[in-house]
C-alpha positions, -999 to +999 in steps of 0.1 A: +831+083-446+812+072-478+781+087-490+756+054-478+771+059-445+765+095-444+727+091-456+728+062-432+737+089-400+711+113-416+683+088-416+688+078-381+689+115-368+656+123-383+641+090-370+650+103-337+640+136-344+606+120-353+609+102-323+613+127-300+587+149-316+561+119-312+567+124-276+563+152-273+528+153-292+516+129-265+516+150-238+488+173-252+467+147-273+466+128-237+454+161-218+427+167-250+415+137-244+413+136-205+394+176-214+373+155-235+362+129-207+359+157-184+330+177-204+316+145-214+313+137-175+301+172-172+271+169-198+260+138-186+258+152-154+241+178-169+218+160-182+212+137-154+206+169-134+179+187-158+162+155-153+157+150-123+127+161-098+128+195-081+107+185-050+103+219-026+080+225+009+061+254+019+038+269+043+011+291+028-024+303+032-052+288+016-064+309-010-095+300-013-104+317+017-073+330+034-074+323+071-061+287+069-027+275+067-015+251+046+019+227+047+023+223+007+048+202-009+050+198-049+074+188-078+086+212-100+109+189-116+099+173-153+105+140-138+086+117-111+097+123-076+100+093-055+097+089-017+093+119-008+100+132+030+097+168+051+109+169+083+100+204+099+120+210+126+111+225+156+077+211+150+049+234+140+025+235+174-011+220+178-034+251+187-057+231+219-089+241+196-078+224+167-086+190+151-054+173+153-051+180+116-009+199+123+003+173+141-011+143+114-005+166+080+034+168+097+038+134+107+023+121+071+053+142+052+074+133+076+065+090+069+071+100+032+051+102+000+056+074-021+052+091-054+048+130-066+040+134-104+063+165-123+038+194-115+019+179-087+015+193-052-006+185-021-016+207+008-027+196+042-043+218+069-024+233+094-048+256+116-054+288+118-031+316+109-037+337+138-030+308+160+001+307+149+010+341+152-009+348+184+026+357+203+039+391+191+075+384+203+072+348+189+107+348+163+106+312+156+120+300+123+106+262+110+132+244+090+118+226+062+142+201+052+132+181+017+145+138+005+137+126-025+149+103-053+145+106-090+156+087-117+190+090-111+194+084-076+192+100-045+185+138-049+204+163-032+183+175+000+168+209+000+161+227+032+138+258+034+134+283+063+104+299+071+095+324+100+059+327+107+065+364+124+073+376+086+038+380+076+024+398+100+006+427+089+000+412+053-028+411+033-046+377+036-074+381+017-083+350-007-071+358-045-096+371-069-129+369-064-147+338-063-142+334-027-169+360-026-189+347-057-189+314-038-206+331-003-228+348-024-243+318-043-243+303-008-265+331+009-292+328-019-291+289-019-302+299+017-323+325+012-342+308-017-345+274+008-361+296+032-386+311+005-396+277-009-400+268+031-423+293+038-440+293+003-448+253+017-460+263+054-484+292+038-497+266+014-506+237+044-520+265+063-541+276+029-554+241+026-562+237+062-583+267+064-600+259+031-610+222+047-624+243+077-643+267+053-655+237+037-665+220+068-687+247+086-703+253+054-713+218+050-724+217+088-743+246+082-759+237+054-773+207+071-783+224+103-799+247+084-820+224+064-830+206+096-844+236+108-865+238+078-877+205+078-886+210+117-907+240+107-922+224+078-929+196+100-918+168+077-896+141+093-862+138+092-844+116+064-814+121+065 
């Protein structure tokens, strides 16, 4: 065997070796590159996900003066929330003293809000709190289940529980202050109409008795004068 043939034989094993090597190489650039897909896939979702609207339900008490409950439903979210529904199910009961207001603030979240802006949230009236937890031995747990759509699509639907019977015994007094600022300002705003009231009635009455005072003097003055001129004996002109 001549040397060309040799170098010939020696070629063609390292072009196989080459070869096979090559193949071997594809294996792991093809899973790198499927990894790389998959955490691309991941970030945009991600993304997509820090995104979109966090739209949540609640029932609380109104703060402003703490006896009322309120059915509440905001966006957390940094994006706009789009048709946005509660259904609370069982259904939160009408107390027979009530305005209707539970029954309408339930069925309006449950028809759906056509828009909620990122921090937004809106309340509706529920009744009284007491009402609601008039029954001692009442356990009943209201599910508050949340749809919505964002940017992307259809948002995954939240569901909150809430049992009623959990805040018995709590405080619920309004927060801070100016619950009581507010009946204060309120009492003298009454107090102060009264005054100016009476301050009115004692001044009518003033100028009524000064037109009497006014009028007996001036009738006396006359009579009086009459009986002058009778005793003088003049006649009468006036």
């Amino acid at each position: 065997m001549d040397s060309n043939t040799i170098a010939a034989i020696v070629a063609a094993l390292g072009a196989v070796a080459a070869a096979v090597a090559a193949m071997i190489a594809v294996k792991p650039a093809q899973r790198a590159a499927s990894a790389a897909e998959e955490q691309t896939e991941l970030q945009r979702n991600l993304m997509q996900q820090a995104a979109q609207p966090y739209v949540w339900a609640d029932i609380q008490p109104d703060v402003q003066q703490g006896t009322m409950l309120q059915l509440v439903v905001g966006n957390a979210g940094p994006t706009m929330a789009r048709n946005v529904r509660v259904h609370v199910d069982p259904p939160i009961p009408e107390h027979p003293e009530y305005s209707g207001a539970t029954s309408v603030a339930q069925k309006r979240v449950r028809g759906g809000i056509l828009s909620l802006a990122p921090g937004r949230t809106i309340r509706w009236s529920l009744g009284r709190a007491f009402d609601l937890l008039a029954e001692e031995d009442d356990e009943t747990r209201y599910s508050l289940r949340v749809t919505a759509e964002g940017p992307y699509g259809v948002l995954e639907p939240v569901e909150f529980e809430i049992r009623p019977s959990d805040w018995r015994e709590a405080r619920d007094a309004p927060d801070g202050n100016l619950h009581f600022v507010r009946k204060e300002i309120e009492k003298l705003t009454s107090e102060t109409k009264m005054l100016r009231e009476y301050i009115q009635q004692k001044d009518i009455v003033a100028l009524v008795r000064r037109d009497i005072i006014e009028t007996t003097l001036t009738d006396s003055v006359v009579q009086r004068r009459q009986e002058v001129l009778n005793t003088l004996g003049e006649p009468d002109d006036v």
